[in-house]
C-alpha positions as a LaTeX table, in Angstrom:
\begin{tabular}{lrrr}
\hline
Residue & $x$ (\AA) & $y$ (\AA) & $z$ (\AA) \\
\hline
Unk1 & 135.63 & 101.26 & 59.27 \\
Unk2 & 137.60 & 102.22 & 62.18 \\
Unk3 & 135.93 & 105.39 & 62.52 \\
Unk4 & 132.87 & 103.75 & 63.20 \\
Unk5 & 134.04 & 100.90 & 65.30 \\
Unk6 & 135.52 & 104.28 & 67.59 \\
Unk7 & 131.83 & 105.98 & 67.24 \\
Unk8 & 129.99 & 102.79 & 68.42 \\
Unk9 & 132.72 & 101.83 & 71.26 \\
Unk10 & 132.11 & 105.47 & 72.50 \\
Unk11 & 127.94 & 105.10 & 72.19 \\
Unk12 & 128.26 & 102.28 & 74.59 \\
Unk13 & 129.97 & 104.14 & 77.17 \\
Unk14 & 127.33 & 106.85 & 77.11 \\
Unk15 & 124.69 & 104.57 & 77.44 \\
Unk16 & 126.42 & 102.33 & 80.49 \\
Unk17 & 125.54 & 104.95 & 83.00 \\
Unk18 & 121.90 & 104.90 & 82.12 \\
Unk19 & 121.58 & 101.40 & 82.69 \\
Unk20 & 123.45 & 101.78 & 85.87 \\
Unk21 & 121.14 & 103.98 & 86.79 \\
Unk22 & 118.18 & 102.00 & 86.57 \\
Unk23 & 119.66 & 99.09 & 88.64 \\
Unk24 & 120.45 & 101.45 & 91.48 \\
Unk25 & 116.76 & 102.25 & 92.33 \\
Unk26 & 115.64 & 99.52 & 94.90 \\
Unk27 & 112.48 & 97.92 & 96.26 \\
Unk28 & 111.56 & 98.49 & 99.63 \\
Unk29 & 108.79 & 96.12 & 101.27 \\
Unk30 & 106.95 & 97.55 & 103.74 \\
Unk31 & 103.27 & 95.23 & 102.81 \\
Unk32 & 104.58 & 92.98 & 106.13 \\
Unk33 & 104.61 & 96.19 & 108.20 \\
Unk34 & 101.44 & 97.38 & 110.19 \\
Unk35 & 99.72 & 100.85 & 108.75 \\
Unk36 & 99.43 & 103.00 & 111.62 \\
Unk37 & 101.96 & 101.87 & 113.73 \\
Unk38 & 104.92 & 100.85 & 111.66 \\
Unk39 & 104.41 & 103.68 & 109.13 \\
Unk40 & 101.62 & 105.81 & 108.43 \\
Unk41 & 100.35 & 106.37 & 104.80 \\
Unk42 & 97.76 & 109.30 & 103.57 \\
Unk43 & 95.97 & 108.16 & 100.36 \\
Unk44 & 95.04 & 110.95 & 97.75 \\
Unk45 & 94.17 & 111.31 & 94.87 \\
Unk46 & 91.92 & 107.92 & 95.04 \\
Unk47 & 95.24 & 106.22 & 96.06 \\
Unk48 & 97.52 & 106.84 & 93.12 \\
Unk49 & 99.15 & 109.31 & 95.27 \\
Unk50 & 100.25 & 109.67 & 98.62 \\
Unk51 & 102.55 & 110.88 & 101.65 \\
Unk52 & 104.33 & 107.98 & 103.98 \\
Unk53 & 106.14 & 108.66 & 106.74 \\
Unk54 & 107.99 & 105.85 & 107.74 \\
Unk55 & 111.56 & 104.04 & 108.79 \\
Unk56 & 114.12 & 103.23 & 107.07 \\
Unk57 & 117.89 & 104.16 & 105.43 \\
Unk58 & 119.04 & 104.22 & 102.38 \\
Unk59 & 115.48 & 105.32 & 100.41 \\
Unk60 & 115.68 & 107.59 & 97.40 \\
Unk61 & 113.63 & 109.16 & 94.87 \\
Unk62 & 113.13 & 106.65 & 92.14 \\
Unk63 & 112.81 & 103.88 & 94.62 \\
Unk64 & 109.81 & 101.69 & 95.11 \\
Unk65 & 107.58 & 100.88 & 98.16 \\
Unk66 & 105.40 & 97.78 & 98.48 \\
Unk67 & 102.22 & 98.50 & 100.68 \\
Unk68 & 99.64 & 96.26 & 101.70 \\
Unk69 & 96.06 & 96.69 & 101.78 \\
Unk70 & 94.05 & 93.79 & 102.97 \\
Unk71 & 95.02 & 91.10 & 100.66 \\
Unk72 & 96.06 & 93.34 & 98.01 \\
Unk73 & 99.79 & 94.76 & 97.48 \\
Unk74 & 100.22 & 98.26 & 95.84 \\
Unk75 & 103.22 & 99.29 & 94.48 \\
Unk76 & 104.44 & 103.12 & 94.77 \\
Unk77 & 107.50 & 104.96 & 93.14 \\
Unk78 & 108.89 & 107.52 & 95.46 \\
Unk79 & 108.88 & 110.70 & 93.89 \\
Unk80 & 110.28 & 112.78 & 96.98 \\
Unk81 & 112.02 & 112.13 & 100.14 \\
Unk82 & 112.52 & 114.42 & 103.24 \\
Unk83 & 114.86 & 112.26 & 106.06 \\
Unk84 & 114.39 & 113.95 & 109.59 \\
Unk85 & 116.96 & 114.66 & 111.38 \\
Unk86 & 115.97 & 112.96 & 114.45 \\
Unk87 & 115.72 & 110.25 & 114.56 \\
Unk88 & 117.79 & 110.08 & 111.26 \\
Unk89 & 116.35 & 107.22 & 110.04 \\
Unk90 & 112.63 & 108.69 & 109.55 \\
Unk91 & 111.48 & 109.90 & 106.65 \\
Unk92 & 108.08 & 111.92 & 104.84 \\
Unk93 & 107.74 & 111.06 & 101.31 \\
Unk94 & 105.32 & 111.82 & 98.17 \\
Unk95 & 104.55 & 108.79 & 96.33 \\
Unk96 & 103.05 & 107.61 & 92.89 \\
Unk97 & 101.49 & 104.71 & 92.55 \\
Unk98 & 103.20 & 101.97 & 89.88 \\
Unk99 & 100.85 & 99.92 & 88.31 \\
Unk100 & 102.42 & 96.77 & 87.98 \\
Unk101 & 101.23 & 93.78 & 85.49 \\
\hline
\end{tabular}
């Protein structure tokens, strides 16, 4: 019985981190910035991909972005992130859209 008190104790600490893991990735909205001038953002792929270059710290793969078209709000998952190095707060990034319910 102990055994598997020990075996189940140790299964939650292995699993902590993944959970941990998914809090860390943040939302970043960007649908009250202005395309063009705040960021810019290339649509391909019909729109379910895309590079944004924008501003902003603290972005990381993983991470969503909320744009805004018109009166619709699109939701992308960055999939890779390039900072500049000046000024260090830029950034080029590929993103996949997240369809959200």
């Amino acid at each position: 019985m102990n055994l598997s008190f020990s075996f189940l104790n140790k299964l939650a600490l292995v699993s902590s981190p993944a959970k941990e893991l998914k809090q860390k990735n943040k939302i970043h909205d960007y649908s009250q910035q202005v395309c063009g001038s705040d960021y810019v953002f290339e649509r391909l792929n019909e729109g379910m991909i895309g590079y944004m270059t924008g501003i902003g710290k603290g972005i990381k793969p993983g991470d969503r972005i909320i744009l805004q078209e018109g009166y619709e709000s699109y939701q992308y998952q960055v999939e890779e992130i390039d900072y500049y190095s000046d000024p260090s707060d830029m950034w080029i990034a590929l993103l996949k859209q997240v369809l959200v319910d």
